[in-house]
PDB file with SEQRES, HELIX, SHEET and CRYST1 records, atoms N, CA, C and O in Angstrom:
SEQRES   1 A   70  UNK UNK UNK UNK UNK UNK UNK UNK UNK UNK UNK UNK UNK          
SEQRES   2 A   70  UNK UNK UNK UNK UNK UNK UNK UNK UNK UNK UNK UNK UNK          
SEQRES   3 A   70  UNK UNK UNK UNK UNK UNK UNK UNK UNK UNK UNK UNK UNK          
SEQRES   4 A   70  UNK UNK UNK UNK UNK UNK UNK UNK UNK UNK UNK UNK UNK          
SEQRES   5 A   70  UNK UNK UNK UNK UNK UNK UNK UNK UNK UNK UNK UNK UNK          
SEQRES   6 A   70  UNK UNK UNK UNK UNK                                          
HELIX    1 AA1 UNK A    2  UNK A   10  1                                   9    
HELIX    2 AA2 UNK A   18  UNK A   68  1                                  51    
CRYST1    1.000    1.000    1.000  90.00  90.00  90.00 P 1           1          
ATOM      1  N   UNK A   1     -66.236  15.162  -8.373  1.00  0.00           N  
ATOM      2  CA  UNK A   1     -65.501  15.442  -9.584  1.00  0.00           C  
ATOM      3  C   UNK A   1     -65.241  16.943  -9.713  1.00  0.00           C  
ATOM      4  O   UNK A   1     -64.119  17.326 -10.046  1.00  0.00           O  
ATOM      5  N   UNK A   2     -66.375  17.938  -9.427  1.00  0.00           N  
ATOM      6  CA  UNK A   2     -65.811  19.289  -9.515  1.00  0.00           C  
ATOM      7  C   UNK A   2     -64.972  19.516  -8.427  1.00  0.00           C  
ATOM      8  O   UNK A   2     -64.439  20.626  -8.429  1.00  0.00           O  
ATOM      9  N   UNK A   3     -64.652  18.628  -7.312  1.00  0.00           N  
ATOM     10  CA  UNK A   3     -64.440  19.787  -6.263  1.00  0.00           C  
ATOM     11  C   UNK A   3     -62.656  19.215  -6.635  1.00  0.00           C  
ATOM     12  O   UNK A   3     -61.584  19.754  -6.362  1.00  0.00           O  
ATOM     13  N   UNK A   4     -62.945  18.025  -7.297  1.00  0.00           N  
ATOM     14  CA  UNK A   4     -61.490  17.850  -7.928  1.00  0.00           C  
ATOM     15  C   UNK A   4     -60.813  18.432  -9.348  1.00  0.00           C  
ATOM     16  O   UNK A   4     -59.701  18.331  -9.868  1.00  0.00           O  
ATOM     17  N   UNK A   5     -61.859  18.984  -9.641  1.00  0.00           N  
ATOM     18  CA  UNK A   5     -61.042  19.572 -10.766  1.00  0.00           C  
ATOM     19  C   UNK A   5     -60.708  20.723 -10.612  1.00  0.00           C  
ATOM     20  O   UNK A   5     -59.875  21.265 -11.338  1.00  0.00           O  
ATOM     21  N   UNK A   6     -61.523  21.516  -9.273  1.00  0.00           N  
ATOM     22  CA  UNK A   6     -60.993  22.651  -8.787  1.00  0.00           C  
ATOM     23  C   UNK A   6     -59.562  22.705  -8.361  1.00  0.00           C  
ATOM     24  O   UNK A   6     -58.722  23.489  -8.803  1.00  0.00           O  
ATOM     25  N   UNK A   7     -59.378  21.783  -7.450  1.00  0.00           N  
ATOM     26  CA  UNK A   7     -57.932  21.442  -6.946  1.00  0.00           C  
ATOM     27  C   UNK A   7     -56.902  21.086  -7.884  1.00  0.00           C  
ATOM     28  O   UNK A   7     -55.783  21.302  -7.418  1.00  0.00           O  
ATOM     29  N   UNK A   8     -56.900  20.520  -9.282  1.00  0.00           N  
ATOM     30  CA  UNK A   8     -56.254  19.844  -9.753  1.00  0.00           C  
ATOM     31  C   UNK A   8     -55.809  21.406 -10.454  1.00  0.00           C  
ATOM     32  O   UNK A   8     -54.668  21.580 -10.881  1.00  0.00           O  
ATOM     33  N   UNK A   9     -56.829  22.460 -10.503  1.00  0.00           N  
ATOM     34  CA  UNK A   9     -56.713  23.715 -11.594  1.00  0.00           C  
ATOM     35  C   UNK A   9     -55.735  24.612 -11.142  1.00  0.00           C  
ATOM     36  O   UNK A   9     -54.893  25.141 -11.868  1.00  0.00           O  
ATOM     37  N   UNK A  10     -55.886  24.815  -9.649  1.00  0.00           N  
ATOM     38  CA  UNK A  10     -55.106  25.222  -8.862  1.00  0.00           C  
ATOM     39  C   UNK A  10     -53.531  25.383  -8.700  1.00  0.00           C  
ATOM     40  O   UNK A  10     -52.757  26.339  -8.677  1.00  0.00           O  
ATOM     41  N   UNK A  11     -53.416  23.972  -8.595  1.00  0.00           N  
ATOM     42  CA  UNK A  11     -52.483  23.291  -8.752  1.00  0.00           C  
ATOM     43  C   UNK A  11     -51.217  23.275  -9.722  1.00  0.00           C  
ATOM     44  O   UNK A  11     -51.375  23.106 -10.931  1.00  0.00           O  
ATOM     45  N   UNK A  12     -50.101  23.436  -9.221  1.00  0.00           N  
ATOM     46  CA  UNK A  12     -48.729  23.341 -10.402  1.00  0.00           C  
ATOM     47  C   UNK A  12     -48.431  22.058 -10.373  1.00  0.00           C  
ATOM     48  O   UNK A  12     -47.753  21.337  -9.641  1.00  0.00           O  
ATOM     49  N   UNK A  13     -49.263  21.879 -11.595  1.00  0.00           N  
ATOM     50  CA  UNK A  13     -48.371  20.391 -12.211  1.00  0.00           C  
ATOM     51  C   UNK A  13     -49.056  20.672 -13.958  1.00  0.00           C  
ATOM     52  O   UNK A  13     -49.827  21.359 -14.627  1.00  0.00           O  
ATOM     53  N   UNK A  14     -47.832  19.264 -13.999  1.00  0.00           N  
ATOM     54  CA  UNK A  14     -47.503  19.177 -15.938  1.00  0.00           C  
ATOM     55  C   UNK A  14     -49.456  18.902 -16.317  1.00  0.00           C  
ATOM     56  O   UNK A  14     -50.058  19.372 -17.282  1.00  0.00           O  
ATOM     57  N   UNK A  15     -49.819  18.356 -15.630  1.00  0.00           N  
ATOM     58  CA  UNK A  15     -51.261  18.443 -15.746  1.00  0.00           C  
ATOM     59  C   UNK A  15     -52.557  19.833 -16.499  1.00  0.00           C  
ATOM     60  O   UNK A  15     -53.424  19.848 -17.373  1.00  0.00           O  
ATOM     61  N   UNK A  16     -52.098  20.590 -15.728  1.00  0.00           N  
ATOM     62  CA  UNK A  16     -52.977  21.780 -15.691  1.00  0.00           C  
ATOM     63  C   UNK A  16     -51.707  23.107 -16.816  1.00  0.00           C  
ATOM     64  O   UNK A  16     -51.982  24.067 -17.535  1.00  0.00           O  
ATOM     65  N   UNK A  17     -50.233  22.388 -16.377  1.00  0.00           N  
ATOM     66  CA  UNK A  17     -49.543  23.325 -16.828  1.00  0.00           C  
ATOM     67  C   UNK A  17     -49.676  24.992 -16.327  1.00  0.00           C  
ATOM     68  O   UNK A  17     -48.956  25.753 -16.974  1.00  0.00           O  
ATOM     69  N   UNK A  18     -50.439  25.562 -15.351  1.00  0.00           N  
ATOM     70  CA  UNK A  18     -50.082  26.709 -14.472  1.00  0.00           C  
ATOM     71  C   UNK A  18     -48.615  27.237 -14.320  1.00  0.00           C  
ATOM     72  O   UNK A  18     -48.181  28.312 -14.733  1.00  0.00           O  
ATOM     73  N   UNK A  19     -47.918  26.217 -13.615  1.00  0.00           N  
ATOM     74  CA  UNK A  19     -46.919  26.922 -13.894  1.00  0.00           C  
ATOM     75  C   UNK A  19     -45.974  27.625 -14.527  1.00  0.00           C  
ATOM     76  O   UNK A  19     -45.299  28.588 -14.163  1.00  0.00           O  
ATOM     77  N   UNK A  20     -46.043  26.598 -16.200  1.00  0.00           N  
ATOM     78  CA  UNK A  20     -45.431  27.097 -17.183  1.00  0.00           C  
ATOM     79  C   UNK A  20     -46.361  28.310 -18.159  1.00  0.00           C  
ATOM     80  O   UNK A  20     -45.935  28.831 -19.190  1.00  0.00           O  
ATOM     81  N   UNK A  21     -47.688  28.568 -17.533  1.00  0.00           N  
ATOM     82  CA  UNK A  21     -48.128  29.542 -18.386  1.00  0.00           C  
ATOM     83  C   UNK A  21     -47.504  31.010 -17.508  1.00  0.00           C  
ATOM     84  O   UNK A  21     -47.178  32.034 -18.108  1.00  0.00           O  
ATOM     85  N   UNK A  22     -47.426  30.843 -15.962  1.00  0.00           N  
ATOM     86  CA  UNK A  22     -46.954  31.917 -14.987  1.00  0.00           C  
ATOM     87  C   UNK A  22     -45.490  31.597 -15.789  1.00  0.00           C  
ATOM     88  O   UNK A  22     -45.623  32.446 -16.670  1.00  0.00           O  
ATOM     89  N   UNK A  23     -44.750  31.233 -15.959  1.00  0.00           N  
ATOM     90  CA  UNK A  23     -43.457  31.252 -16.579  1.00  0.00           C  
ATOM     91  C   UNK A  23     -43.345  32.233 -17.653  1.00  0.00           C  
ATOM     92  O   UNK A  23     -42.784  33.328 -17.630  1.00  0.00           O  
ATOM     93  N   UNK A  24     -44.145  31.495 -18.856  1.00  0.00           N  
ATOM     94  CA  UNK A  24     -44.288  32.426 -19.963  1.00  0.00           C  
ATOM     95  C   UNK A  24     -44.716  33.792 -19.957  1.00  0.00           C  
ATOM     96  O   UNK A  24     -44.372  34.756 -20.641  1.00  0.00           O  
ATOM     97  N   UNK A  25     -45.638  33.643 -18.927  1.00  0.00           N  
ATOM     98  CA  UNK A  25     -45.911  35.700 -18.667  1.00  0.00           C  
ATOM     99  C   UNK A  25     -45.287  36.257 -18.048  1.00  0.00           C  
ATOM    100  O   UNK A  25     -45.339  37.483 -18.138  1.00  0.00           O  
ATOM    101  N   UNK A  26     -44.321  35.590 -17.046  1.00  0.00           N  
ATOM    102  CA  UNK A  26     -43.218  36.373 -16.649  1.00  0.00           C  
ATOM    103  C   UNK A  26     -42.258  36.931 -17.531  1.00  0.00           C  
ATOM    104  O   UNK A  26     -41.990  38.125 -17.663  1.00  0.00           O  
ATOM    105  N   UNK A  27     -41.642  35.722 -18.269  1.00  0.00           N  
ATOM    106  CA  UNK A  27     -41.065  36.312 -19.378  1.00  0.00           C  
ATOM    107  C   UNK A  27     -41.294  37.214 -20.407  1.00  0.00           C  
ATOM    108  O   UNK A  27     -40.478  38.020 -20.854  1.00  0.00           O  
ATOM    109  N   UNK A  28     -42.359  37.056 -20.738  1.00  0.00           N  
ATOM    110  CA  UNK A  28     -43.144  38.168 -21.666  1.00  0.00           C  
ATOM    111  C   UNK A  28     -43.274  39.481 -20.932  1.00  0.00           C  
ATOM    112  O   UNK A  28     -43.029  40.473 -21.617  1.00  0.00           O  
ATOM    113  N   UNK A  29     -43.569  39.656 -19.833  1.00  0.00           N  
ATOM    114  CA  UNK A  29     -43.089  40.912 -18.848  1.00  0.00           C  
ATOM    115  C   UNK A  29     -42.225  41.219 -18.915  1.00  0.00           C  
ATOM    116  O   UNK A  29     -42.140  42.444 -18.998  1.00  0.00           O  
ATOM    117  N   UNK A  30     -40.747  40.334 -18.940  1.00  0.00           N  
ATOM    118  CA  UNK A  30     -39.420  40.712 -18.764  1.00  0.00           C  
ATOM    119  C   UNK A  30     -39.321  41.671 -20.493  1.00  0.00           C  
ATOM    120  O   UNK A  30     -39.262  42.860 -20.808  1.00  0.00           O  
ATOM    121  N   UNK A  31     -39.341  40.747 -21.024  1.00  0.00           N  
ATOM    122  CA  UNK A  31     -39.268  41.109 -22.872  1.00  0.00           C  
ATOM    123  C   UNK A  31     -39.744  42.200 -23.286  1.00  0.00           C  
ATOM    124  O   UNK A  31     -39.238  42.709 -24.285  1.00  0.00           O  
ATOM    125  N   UNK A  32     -41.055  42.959 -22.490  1.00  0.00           N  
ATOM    126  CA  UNK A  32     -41.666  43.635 -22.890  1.00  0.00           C  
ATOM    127  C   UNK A  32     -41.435  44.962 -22.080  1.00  0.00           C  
ATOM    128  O   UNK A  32     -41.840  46.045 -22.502  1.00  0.00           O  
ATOM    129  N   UNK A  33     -40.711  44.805 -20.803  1.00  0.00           N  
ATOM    130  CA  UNK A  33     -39.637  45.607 -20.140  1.00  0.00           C  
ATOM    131  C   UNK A  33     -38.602  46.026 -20.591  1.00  0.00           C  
ATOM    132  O   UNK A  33     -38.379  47.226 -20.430  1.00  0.00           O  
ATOM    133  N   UNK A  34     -37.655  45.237 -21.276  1.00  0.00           N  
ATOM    134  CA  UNK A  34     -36.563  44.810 -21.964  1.00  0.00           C  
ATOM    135  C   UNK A  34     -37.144  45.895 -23.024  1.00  0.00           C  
ATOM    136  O   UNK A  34     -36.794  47.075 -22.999  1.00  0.00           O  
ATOM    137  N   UNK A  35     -37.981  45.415 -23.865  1.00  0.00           N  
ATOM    138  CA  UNK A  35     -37.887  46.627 -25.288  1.00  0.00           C  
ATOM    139  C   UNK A  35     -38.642  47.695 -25.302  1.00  0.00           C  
ATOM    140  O   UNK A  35     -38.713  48.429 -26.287  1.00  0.00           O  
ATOM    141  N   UNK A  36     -39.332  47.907 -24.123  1.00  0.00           N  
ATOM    142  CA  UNK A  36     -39.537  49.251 -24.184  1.00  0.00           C  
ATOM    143  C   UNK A  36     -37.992  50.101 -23.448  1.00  0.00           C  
ATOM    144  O   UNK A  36     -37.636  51.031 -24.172  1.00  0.00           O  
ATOM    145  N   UNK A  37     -37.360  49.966 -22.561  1.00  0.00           N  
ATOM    146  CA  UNK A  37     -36.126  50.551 -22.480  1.00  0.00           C  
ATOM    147  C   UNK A  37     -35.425  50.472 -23.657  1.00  0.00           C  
ATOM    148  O   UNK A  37     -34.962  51.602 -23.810  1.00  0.00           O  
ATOM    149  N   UNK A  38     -35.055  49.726 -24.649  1.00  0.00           N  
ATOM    150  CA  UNK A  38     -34.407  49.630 -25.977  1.00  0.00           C  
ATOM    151  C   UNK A  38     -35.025  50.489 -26.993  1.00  0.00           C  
ATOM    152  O   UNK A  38     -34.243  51.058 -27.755  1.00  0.00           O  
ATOM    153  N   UNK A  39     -36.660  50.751 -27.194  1.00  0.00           N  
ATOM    154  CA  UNK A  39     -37.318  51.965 -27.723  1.00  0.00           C  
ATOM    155  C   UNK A  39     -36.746  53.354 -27.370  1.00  0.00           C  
ATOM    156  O   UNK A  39     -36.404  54.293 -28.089  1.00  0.00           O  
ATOM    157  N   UNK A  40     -36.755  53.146 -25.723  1.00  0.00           N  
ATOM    158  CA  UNK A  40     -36.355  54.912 -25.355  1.00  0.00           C  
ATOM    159  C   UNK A  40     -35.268  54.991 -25.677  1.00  0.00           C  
ATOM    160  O   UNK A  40     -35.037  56.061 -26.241  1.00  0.00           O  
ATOM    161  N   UNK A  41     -34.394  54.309 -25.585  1.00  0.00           N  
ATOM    162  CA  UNK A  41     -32.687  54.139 -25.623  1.00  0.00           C  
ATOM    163  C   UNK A  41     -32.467  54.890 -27.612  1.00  0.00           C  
ATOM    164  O   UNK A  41     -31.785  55.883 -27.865  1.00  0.00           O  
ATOM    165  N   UNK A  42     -33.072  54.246 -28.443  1.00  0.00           N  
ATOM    166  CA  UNK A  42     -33.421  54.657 -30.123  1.00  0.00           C  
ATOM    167  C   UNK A  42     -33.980  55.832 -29.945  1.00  0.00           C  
ATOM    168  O   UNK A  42     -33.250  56.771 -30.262  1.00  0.00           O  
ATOM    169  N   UNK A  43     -35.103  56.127 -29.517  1.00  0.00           N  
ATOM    170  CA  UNK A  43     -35.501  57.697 -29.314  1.00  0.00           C  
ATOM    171  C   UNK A  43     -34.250  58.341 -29.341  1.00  0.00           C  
ATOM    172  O   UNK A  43     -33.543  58.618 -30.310  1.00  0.00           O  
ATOM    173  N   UNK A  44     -34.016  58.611 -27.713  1.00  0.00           N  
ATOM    174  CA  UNK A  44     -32.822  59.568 -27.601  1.00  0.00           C  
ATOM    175  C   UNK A  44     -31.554  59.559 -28.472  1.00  0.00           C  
ATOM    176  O   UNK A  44     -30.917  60.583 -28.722  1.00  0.00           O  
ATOM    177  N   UNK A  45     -31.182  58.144 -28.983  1.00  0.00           N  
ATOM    178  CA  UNK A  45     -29.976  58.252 -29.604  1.00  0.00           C  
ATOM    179  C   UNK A  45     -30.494  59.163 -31.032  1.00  0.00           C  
ATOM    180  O   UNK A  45     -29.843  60.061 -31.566  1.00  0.00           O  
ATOM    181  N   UNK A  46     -31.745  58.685 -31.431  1.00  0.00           N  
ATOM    182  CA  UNK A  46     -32.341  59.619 -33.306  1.00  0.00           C  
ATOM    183  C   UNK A  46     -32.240  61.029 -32.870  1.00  0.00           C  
ATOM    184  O   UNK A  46     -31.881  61.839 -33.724  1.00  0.00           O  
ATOM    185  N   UNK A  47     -32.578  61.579 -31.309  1.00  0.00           N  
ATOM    186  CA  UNK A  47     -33.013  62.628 -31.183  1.00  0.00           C  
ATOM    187  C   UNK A  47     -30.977  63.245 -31.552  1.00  0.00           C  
ATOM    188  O   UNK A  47     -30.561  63.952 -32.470  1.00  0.00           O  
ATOM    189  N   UNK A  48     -30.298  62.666 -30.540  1.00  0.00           N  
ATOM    190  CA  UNK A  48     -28.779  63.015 -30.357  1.00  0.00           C  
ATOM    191  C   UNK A  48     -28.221  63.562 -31.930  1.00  0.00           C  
ATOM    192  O   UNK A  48     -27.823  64.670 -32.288  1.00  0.00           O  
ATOM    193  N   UNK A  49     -28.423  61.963 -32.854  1.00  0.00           N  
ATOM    194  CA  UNK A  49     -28.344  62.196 -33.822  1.00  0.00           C  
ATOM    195  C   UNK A  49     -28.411  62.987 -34.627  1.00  0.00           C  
ATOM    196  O   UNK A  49     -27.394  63.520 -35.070  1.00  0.00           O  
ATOM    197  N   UNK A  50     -29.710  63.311 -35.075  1.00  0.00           N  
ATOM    198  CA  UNK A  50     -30.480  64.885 -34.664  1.00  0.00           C  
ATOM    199  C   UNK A  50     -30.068  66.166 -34.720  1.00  0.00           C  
ATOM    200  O   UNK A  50     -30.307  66.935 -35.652  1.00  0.00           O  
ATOM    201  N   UNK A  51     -29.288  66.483 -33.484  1.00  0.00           N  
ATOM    202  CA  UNK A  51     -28.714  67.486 -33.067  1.00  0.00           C  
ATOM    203  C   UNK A  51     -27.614  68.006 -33.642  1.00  0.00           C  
ATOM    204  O   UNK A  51     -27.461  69.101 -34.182  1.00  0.00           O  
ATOM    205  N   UNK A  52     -26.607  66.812 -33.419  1.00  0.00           N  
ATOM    206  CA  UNK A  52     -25.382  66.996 -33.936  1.00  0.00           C  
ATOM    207  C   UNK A  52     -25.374  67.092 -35.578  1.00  0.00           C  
ATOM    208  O   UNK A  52     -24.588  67.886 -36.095  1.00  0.00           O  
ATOM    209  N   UNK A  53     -26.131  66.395 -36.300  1.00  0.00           N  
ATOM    210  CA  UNK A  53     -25.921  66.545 -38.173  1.00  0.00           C  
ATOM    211  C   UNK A  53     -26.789  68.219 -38.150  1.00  0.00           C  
ATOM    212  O   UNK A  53     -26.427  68.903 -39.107  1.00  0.00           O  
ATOM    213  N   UNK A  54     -27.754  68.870 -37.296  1.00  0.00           N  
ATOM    214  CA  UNK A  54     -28.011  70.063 -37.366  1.00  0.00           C  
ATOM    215  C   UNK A  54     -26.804  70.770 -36.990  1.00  0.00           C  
ATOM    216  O   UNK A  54     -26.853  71.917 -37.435  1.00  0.00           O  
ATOM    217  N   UNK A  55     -25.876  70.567 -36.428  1.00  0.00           N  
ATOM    218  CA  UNK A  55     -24.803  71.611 -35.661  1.00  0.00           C  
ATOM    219  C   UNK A  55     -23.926  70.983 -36.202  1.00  0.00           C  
ATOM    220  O   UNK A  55     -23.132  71.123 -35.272  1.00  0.00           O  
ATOM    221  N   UNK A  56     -23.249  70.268 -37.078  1.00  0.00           N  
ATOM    222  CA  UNK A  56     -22.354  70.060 -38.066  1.00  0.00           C  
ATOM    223  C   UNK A  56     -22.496  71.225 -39.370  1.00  0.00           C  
ATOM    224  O   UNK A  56     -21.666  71.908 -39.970  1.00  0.00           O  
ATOM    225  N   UNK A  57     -24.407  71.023 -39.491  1.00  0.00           N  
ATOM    226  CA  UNK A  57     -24.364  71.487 -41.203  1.00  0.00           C  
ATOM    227  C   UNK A  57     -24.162  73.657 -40.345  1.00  0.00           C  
ATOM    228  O   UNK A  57     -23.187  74.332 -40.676  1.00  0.00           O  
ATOM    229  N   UNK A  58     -24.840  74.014 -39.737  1.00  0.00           N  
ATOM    230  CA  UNK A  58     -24.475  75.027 -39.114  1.00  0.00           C  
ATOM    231  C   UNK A  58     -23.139  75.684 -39.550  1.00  0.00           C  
ATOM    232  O   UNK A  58     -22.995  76.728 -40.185  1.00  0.00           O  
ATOM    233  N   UNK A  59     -22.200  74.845 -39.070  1.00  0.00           N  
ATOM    234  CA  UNK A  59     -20.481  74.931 -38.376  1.00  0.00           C  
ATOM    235  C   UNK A  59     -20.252  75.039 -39.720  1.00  0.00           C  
ATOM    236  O   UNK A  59     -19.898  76.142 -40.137  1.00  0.00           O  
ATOM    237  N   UNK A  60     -20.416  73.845 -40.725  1.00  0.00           N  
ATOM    238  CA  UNK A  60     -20.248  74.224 -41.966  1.00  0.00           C  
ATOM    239  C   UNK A  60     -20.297  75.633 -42.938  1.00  0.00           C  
ATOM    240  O   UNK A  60     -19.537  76.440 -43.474  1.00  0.00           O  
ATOM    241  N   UNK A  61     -21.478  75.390 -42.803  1.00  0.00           N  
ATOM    242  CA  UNK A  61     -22.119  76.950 -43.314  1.00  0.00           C  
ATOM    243  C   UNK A  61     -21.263  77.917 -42.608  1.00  0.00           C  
ATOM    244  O   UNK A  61     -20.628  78.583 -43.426  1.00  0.00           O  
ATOM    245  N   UNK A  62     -21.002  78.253 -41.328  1.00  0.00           N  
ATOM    246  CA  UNK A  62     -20.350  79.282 -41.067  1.00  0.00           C  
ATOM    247  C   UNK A  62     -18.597  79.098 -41.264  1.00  0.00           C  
ATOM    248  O   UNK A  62     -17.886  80.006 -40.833  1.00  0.00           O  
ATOM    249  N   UNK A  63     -18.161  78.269 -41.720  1.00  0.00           N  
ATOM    250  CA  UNK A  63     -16.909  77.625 -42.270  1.00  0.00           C  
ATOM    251  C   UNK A  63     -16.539  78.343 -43.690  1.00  0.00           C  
ATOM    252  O   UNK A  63     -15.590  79.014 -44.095  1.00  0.00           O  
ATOM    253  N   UNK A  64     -18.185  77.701 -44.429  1.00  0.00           N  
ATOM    254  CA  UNK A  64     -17.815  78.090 -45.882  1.00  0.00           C  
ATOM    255  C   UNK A  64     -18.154  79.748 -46.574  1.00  0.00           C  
ATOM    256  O   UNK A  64     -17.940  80.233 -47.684  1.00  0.00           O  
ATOM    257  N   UNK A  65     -18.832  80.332 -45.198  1.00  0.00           N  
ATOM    258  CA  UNK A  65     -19.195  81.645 -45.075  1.00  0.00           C  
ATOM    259  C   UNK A  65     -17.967  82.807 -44.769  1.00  0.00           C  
ATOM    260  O   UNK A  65     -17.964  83.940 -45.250  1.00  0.00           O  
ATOM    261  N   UNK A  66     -16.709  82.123 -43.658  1.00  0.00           N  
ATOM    262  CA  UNK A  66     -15.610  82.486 -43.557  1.00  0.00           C  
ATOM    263  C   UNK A  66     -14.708  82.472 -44.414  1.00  0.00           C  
ATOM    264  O   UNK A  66     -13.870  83.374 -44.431  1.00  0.00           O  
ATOM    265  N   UNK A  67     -14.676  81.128 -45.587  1.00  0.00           N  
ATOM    266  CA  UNK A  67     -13.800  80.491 -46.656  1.00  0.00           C  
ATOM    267  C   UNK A  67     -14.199  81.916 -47.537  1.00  0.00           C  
ATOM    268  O   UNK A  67     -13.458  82.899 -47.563  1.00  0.00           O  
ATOM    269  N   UNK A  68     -15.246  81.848 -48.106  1.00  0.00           N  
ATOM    270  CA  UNK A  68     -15.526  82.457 -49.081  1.00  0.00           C  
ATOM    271  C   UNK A  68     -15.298  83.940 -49.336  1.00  0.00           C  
ATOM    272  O   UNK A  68     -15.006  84.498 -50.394  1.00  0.00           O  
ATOM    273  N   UNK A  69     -15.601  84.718 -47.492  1.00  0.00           N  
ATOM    274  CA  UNK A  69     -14.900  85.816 -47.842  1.00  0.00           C  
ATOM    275  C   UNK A  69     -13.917  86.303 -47.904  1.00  0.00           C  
ATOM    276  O   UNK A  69     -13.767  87.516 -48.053  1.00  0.00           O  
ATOM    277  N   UNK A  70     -13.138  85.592 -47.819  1.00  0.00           N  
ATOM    278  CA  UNK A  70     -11.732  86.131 -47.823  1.00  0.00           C  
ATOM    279  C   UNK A  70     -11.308  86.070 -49.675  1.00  0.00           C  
ATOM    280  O   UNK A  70     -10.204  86.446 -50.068  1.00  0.00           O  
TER     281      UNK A  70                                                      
END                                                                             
């Protein structure tokens, strides 16, 4: 009986279900691949973001710094 339940554990079938748990952690690998690139991807775009509303308000300021003296 153990040396069959060893084999049966082993084994891919609907029984033991192995395979579909290696399924599910593959996928969960993929997913968890998947959103950490989608994290960095939000980083850089907040950082971009960022940049440019600093070098808008800048441009401004030196806009309304030009406006004014004249």
């Amino acid at each position: 009986m153990l040396e069959g339940g060893s084999i049966a554990a082993a084994e891919d079938d609907s029984v033991t279900g192995n395979k579909a748990v290696r399924e599910m952690e593959n996928r969960i690998r993929e997913l968890e691949r998947q959103l950490g690139r989608k994290t960095l991807e939000n980083e850089i775009l907040k950082e971009a973001l960022e940049k440019s509303r600093s070098k808008k308000q800048t441009l401004l300021a030196q806009s309304l710094k030009l406006g004014g003296s004249q």
